[in-house]
C-alpha positions as CSV (number, residue, x, y, z in Angstrom):
1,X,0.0,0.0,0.0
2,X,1.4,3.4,-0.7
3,X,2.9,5.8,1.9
4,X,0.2,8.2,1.6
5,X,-2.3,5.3,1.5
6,X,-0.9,4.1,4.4
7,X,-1.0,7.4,6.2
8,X,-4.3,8.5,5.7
9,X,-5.5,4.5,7.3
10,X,-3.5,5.4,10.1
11,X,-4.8,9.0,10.8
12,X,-8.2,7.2,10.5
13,X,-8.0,4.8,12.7
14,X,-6.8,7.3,15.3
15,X,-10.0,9.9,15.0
16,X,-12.0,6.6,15.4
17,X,-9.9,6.0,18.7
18,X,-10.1,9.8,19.5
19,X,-13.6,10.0,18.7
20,X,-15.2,9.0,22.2
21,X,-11.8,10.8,23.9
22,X,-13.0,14.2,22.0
23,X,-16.8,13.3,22.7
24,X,-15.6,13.2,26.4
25,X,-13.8,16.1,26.5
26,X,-16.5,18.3,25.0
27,X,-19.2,16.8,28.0
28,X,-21.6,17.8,27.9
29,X,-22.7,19.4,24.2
30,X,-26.2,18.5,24.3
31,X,-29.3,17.9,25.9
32,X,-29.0,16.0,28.7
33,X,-32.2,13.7,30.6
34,X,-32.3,12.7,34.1
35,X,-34.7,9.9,34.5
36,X,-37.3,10.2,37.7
37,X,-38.5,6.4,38.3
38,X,-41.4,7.9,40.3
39,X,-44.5,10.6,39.8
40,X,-44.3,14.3,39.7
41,X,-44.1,15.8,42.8
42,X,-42.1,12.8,45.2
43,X,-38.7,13.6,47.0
44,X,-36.7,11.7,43.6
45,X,-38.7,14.1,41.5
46,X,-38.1,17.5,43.3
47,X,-34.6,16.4,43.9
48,X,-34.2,15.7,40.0
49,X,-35.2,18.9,39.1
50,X,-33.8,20.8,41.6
51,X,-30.1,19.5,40.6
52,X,-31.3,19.6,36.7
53,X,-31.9,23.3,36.6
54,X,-28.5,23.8,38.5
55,X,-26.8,21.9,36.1
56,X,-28.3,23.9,33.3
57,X,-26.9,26.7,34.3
58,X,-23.7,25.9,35.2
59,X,-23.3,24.5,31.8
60,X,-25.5,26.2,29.9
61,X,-26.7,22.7,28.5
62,X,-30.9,21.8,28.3
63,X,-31.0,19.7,31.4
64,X,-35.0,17.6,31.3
65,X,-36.7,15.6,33.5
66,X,-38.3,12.5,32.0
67,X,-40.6,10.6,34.8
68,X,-41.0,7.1,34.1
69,X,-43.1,6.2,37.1
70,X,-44.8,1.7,37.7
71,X,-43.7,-1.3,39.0
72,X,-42.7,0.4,42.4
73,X,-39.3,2.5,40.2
74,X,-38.4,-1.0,38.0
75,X,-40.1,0.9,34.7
76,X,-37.6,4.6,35.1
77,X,-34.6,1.9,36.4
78,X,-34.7,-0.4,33.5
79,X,-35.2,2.4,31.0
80,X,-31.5,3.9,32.7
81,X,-29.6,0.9,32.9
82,X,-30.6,0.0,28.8
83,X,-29.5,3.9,27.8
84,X,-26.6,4.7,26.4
85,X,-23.5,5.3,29.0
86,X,-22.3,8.4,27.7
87,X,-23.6,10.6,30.0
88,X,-26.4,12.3,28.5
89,X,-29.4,9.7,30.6
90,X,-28.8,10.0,34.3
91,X,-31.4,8.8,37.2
92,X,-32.2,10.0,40.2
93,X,-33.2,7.4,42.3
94,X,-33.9,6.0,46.0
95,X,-34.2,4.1,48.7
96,X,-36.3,1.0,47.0
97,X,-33.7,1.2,44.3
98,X,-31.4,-1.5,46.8
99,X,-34.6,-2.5,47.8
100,X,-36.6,-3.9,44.7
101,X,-33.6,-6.6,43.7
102,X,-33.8,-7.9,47.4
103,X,-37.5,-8.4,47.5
104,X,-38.1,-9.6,43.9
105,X,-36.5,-11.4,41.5
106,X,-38.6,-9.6,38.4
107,X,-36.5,-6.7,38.9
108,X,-34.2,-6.8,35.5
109,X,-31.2,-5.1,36.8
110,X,-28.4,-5.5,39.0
111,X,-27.7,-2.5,41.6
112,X,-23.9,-3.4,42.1
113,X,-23.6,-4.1,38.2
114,X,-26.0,-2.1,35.8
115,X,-25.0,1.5,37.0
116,X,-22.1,3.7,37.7
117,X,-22.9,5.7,40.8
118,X,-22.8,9.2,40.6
119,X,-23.4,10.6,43.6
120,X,-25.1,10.4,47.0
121,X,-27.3,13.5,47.1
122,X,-29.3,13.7,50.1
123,X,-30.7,11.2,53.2
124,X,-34.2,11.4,54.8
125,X,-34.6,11.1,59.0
126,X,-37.0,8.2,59.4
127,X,-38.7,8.1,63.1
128,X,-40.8,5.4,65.0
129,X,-44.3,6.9,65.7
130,X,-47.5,5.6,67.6
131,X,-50.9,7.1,67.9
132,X,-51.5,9.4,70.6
133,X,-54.4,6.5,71.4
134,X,-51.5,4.3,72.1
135,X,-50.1,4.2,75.6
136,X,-46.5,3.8,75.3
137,X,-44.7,7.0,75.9
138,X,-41.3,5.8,75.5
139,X,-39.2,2.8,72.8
140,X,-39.4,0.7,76.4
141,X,-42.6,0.7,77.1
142,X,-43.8,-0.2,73.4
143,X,-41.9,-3.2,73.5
144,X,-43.1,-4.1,76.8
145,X,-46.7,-3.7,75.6
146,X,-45.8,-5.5,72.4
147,X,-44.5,-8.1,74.3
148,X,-47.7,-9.1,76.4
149,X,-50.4,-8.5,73.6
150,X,-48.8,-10.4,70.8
151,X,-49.7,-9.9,67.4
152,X,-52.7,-7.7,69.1
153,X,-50.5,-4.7,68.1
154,X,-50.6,-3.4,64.5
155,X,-48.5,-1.0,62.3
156,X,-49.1,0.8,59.1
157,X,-47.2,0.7,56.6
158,X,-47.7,2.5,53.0
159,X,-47.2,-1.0,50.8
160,X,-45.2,-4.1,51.3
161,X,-41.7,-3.7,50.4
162,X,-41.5,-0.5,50.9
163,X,-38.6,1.2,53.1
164,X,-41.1,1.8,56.0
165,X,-42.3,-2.0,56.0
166,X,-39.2,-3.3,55.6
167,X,-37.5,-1.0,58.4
168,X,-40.1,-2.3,61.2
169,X,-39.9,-5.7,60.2
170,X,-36.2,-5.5,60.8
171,X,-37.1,-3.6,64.1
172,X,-39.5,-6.7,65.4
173,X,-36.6,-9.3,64.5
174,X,-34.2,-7.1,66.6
175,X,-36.9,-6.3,69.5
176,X,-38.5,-10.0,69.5
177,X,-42.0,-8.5,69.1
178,X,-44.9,-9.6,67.2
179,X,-47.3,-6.4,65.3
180,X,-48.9,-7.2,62.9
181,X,-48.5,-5.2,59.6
182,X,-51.1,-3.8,57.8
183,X,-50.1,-2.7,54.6
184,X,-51.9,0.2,52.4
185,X,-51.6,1.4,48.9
186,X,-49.7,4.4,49.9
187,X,-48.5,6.8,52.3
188,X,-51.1,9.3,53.0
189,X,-54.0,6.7,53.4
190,X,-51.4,5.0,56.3
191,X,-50.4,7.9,58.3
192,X,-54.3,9.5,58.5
193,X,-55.2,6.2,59.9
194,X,-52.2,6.4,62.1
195,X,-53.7,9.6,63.4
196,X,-56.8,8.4,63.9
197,X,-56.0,5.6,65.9
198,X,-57.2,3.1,63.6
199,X,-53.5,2.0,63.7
200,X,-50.9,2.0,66.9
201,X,-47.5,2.8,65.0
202,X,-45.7,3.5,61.7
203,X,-42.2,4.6,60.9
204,X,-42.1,7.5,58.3
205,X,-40.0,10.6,58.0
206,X,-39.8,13.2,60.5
207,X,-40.8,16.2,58.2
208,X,-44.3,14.2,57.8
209,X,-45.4,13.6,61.0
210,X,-44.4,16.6,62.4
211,X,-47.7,18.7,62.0
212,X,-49.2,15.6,63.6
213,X,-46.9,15.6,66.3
214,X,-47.5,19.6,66.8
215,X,-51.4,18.6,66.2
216,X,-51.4,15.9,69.7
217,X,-52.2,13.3,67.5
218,X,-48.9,11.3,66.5
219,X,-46.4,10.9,69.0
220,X,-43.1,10.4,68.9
221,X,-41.1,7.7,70.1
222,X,-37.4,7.6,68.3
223,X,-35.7,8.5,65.1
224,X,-34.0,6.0,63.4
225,X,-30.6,8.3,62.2
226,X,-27.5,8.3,64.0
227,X,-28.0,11.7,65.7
228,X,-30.9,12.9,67.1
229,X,-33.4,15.4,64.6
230,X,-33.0,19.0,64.9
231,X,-36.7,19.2,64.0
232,X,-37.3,17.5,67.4
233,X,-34.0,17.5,70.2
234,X,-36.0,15.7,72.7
235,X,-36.6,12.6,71.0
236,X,-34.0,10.1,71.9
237,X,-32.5,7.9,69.0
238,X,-33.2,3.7,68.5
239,X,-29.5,3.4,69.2
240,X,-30.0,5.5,72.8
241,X,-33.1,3.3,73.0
242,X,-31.3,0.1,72.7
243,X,-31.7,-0.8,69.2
244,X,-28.5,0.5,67.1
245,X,-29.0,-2.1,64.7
246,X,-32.5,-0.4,63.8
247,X,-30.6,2.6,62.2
248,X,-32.3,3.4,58.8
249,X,-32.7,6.5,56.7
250,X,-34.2,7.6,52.9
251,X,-31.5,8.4,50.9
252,X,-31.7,9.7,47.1
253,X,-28.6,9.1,44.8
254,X,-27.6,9.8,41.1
255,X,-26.8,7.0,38.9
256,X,-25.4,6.6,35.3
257,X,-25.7,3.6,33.2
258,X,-22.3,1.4,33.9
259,X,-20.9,1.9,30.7
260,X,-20.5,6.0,31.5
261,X,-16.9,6.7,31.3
262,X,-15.2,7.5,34.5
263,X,-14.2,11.0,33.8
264,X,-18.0,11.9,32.8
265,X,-18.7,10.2,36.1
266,X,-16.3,12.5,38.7
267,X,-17.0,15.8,35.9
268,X,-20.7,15.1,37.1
269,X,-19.7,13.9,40.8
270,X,-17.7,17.1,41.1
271,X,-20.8,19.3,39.8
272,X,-23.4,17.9,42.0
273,X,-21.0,18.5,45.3
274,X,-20.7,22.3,44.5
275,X,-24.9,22.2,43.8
276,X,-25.3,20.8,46.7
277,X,-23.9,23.4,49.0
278,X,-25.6,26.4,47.3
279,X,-27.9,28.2,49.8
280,X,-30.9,27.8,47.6
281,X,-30.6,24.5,47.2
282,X,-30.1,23.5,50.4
283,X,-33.2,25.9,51.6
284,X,-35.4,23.4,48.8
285,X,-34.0,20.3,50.5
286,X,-34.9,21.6,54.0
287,X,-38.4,21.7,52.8
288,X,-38.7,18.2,51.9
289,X,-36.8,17.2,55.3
290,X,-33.9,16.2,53.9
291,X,-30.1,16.5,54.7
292,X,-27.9,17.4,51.3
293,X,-25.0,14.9,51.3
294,X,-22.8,14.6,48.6
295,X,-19.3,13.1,48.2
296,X,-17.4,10.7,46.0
297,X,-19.1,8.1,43.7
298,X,-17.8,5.1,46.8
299,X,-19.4,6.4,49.2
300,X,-22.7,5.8,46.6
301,X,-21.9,2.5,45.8
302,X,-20.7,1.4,49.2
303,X,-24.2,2.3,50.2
304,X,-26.4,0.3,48.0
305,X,-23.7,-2.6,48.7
306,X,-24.7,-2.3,52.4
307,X,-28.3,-1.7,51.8
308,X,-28.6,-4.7,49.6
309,X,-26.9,-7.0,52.1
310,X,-29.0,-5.5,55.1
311,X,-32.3,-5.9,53.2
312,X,-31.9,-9.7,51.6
313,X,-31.1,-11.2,55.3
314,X,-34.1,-9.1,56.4
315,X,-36.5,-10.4,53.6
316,X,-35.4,-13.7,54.3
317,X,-35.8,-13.6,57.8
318,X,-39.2,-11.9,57.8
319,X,-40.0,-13.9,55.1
320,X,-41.5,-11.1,53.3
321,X,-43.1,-11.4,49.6
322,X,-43.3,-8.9,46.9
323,X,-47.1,-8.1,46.4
């Protein structure tokens, strides 16, 4: 083959082996879609936004919000881990994203395999709560009254396999109680029957049982985080209570599909860290009840590792079934 033949292969075959370098470097050129498994409106939703529209203008890049909401998040998770991984599809997803997997074989991906985490964006304070028609005052005395009325004792619960069912079910295996669950078809159903009395507990986050706290109609017997909540000093921990194994939170993350290159992955890890400590941003988070968190892409993926662990021996234990 002639020189210049020969030359002009070679050039080539090195802009085809530049071509994703280049693409890479240029991140991001386009339009980029973060993927909301859940409706308009939830915490993954607001939080997808929120860091969308920041990301917009830092990069002066159309930043959209597709919701892909069924099959409790499996629908907008499946969608993200099929996508391309060049950085232009992101989710934002949750809790039930380790959760799902553990509970159900149907779920078609992998949460250690099928994405490249992104970032840990922000956690949730969960808190143990009974009706103020229940007579337990303190962790101590609901366990004693669990304890001689077994399986008399019920809890709410917003559907099974959610965080909140889940959470309690590990809490009874820990205490050595029997309450029995009664499940609902969602969160707002469960907690006005917790207020009512119709049920004697629930666990669900502090910012949403607060006005029913305020009201006298919810009371508060723990939170489930490492520290107490600021929203409410008084109230003593699980692990002051006794139960340190009971510790449990919502937490909201960013994923890429696996594929994503790692340098698209820290450019984006790097972005969301600085979002997540603007003023604004943070005052949105407050809203929902929720603590911005960042940090590096491990502390992400060392996350869902744990929470996938955690939640299979729990499942199994409980012996808890997908509905």
């Amino acid at each position: 083959m002639p020189i210049d033949r020969l030359s002009a292969a070679a050039l080539a075959l090195a802009a085809l082996a530049a071509g994703p370098v280049l693409a890479q470097q240029n991140y991001p050129s386009r339009t980029i879609t973060i993927i909301a498994p859940f409706s308009p409106g939830t915490g993954i939703d607001i939080l997808a936004r929120t860091c969308g529209q920041k990301l917009s203008e830092r990069w002066g890049v159309p930043v959209i919000v597709d919701n892909k909401p069924g099959a409790s998040g499996n629908i907008g998770t499946e969608l993200a881990a099929q996508a391309a991984g060049d950085g232009y599809t992101l989710m934002m997803t949750a809790t039930t994203f380790a959760l799902n997997p553990a509970l159900s074989k149907k779920a078609r991906y992998d949460p250690l395999k099928s994405f490249a985490p992104v970032s840990l964006v922000a956690t949730g304070v969960l808190s143990f709560a009974v009706s103020a028609k229940t007579s337990a005052a303190t962790m101590a005395e609901f366990v004693a009254l669990a304890k001689s009325n077994a399986g008399k004792l019920n809890y709410a619960s917003s559907g099974n396999g959610t965080p909140q069912h889940l959470t309690m079910e590990l809490f009874k295996l820990t205490a050595g109680v029997d309450v029995t669950h009664v499940p609902y078809k969602g969160a707002a159903e469960a907690t006005r029957d917790l207020a009512g009395g119709y049920v004697d507990a629930m666990i669900l986050p502090v910012h949403t049982v607060a006005p029913l706290v305020h009201a006298g109609k919810v009371r508060l017997l723990a939170v489930l985080s490492d520290e107490r909540s600021a929203v409410f000093p008084a109230v003593p921990t699980l692990k002051e209570a006794g139960y340190p194994e009971v510790e449990s939170s919502v937490w909201y993350g960013l994923m890429a599909p696996a594929s994503t290159p790692a340098d698209v992955v820290r450019k984006l890890n790097g972005e969301i860290s600085a979002i997540l400590i603007l003023a604004d941003v943070k005052e949105i988070l407050a809203r929902q009840g929720l603590i911005p968190v960042g940090g590096p892409p491990e502390r992400l993926s060392e996350l869902v590792k744990s929470e996938l662990d955690r939640w299979r021996r729990v499942i199994a234990e409980a012996r808890i079934r997908a509905d």
